[in-house]
N, C-alpha and C positions, 0 to 999 in steps of 0.2 A: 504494500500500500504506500501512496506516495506521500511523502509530508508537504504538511500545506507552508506555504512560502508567505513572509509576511503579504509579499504583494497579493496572494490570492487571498489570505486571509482578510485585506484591507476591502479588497473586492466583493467577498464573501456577504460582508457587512453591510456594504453600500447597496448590494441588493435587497439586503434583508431591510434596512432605512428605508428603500425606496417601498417596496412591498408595504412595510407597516404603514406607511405614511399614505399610500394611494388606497389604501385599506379604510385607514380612518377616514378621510378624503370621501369616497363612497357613500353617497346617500339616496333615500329611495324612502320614500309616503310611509310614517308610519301611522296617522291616521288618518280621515277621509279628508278627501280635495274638494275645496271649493272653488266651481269654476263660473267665475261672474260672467252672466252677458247683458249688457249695456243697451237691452231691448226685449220689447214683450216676448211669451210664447208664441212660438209658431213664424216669428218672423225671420228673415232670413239668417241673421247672424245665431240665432237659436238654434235653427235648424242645422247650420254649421257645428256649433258646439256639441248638441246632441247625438252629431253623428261619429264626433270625438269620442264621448262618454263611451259607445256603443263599439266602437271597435279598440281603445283602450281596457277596456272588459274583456273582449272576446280574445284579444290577442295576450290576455293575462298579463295584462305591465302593469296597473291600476282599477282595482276591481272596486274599492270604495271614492266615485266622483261623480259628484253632486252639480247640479246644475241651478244658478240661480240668479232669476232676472231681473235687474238692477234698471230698468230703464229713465231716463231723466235728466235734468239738471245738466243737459249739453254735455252727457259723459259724467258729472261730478259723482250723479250718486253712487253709480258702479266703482268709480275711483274712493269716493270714499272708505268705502270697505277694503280697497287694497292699503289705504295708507292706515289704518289699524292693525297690518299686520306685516311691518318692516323685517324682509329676512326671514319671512316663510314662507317655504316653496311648498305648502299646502293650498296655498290662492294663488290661483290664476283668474286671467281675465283676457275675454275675446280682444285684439288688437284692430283699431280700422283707419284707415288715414284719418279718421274727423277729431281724432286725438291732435292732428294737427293742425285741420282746419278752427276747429274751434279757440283753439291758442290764438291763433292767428286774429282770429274775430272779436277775443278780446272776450269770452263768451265763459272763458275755460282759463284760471288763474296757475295750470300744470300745465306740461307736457311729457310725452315721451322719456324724454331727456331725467324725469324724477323720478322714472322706475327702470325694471329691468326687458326691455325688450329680446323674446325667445327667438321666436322663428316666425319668419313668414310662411303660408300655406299655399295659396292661390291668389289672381289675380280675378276680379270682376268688373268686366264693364258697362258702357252708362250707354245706354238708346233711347230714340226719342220716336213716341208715338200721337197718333192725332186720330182721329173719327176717321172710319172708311167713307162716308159720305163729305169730308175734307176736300177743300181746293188744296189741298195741300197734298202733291204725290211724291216728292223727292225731299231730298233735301235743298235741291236746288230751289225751290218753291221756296221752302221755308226759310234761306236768307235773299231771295228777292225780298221779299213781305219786310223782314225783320229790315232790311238796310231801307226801302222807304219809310219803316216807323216802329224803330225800335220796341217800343213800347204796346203797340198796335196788339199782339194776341198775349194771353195768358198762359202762364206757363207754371203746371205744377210741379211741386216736384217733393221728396219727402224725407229726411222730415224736417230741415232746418234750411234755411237762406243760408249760403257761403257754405254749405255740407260739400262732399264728392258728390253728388248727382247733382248739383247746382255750378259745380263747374267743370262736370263731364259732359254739361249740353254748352255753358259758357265758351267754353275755350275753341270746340268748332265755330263757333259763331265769332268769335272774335278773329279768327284767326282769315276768315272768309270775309272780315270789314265790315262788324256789325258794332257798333257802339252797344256794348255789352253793360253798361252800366247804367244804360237807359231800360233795361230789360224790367218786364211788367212776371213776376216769377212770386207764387203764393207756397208757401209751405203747407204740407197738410200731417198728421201723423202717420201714414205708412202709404205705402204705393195703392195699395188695393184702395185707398179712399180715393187720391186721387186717380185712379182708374176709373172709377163711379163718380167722379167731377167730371169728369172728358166725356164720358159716355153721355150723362146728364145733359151736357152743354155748357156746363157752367164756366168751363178752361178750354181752351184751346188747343193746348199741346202736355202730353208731361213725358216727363224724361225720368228715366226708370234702368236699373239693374237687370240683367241677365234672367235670372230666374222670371224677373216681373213680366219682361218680357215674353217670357215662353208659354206664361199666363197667356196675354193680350193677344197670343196669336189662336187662342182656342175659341176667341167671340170674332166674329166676322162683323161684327160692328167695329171694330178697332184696324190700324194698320199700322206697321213699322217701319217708319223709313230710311233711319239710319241707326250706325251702330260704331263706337268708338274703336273697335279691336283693331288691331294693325293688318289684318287681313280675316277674310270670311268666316265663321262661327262654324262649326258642325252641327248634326242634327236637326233639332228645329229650327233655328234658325242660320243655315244655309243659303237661304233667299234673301237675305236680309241686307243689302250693301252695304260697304263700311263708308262712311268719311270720306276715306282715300278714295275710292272710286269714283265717289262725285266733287273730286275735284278738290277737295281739303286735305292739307297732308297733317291729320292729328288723330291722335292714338288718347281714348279717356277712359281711364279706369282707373280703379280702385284698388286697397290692397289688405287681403284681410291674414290676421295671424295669431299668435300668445305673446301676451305681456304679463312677466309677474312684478310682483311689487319691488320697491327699491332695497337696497342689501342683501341680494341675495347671492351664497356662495357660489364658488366657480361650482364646488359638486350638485348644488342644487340647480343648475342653469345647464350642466352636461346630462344630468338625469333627463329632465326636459325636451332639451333638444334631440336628443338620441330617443325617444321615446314616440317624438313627435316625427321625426325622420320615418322611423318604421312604419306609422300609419302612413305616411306619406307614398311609400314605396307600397304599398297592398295595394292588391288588385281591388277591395271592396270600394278604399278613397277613392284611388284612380275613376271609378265607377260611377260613386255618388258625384264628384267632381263631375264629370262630363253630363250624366245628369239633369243638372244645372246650369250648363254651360259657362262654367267657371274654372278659367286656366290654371292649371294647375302649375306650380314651382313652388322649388323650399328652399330658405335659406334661415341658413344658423346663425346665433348671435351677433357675430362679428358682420356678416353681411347686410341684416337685419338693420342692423344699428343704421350703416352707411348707407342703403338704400331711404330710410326713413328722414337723413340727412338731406339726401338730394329733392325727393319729394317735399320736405317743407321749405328749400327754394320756388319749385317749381308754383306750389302751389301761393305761393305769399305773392309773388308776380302776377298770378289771376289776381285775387282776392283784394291786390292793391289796386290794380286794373276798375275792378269792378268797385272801388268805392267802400268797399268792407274791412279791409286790414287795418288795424287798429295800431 
């Protein structure tokens, strides 16, 4: 048998350091997760989260995570319960750009920047519908109209003024030389109400999310005639031209993900992430994802963060545009 040599013995050690240490390091739920969503049941971002719950159970990585919906206060009240619990990776909470819209608006006294941002999950975007009995068939329709009178039709949209679906229909329109700040734009609490405004007559246009969308096409009272994605949608909405095709080079969406509260360790933010990863990678996500028609991509913390960076450029430059940036 060979004798251990200081140097192997010093070696021996530093493994065994590292071991213990990545050992202690190592964390994982020991009792149930609460996972805020910053919106009623049943509404999109719930539906998102539940489907979380649903295959972090099946896939046995979190079997006790609870679902609970915080909606309100432009974000505050779901954040408030994250900021109760500094440094536990037992709460989480749904992630969506209006974290930085509302900052922005002045509406929202956080941001992003106060907590821990996990991963992004998918990408959603923003299209704009009007009555099938509309003068309105293209998009091209809709900024003639808007460039002789800004102001001239109604436009819903849900749930806040200066949210992502208020400057996922802005930003084509401005980019086509529509005085965007003159825009006549009514918030209502969720897509399906104003759906049932447009129908009604009472609004003109609203501009709506992927899923809302896929809704709108099932009433042939309704029509869609554009759509934010950089190129054409699958499934149901295939027919549905983007932006680009008529002649707007602009891409509007949204971006939805996990956010946990601020202090949290690196082992509690690699549990996380790696967790969320895996759902990411099943074939059921991938499924529901399409589903929906909402683009799938992940990114881990580090990406997370600087993605989030760039997007509250992009979007402070609308929002200043249009008169809202505070």
């Amino acid at each position: 048998m060979k004798k251990m040599t200081l140097k192997m013995l010093v070696a021996a050690c530093s493994l065994f350091a590292a071991t213990s240490i990545h050992a202690q390091s190592a964390w994982q739920p020991t009792t149930t997760v609460e996972f805020i969503v910053p919106a009623g049941a049943g509404a999109a971002l719930d539906t998102a989260a539940r489907q979380l719950q649903n295959l972090l159970s099946k896939e046995n990585i979190v079997k006790n995570f609870v679902i609970t919906n915080r909606p309100g206060g432009n974000l505050a009240v779901a954040l408030n319960v994250m900021d109760q619990h500094p440094g536990d990776g037992h709460y989480l909470m749904t992630l969506t750009t209006s974290i930085i819209n509302n900052h922005i608006l002045g509406s929202l006294n956080r941001s992003y920047q106060d907590y821990t941002p996990i991963a992004l999950l998918f990408r959603e975007y923003v299209g704009v519908v009007v009555r099938a009995d509309s003068p309105i068939k293209n998009g091209a329709d809709l900024i003639r109209i808007m460039k002789e009178n800004p102001n001239k039709l109604h436009i819903g949209v849900a749930t806040s003024v200066g949210n992502h679906i208020h400057v996922g229909i802005a930003s084509p329109l401005q980019k086509a030389g529509v005085a965007i700040d003159k825009l006549s734009v009514i918030p209502f609490k969720s897509s399906g109400i104003s759906m049932t405004q447009l129908l009604g007559g009472h609004i003109d246009v609203v501009a709506a999310t992927t899923p809302n969308l896929i809704n709108a096409l099932k009433n042939d009272k309704l029509r869609v005639i554009a759509i934010g994605s950089p190129e054409r949608m699958g499934g149901a909405l295939s027919n549905i031209p983007t932006w680009k095709e008529q002649g707007v080079d602009v891409s509007t969406s949204s971006v939805q993900g996990v956010l946990g509260p601020k202090n949290m360790t690196p082992a509690q933010v690699e549990f996380w992430a790696t967790a969320l990863k895996k759902i990411n990678d099943s074939k059921e996500w991938q499924a529901f994802l399409e589903h929906n028609q909402w683009k799938p991509f992940f990114y881990g913390p580090k990406e997370t963060k600087l993605m989030l960076d760039q997007e509250y450029s992009s979007i402070k430059s609308i929002l200043t545009t249009l008169g809202l940036a505070k």
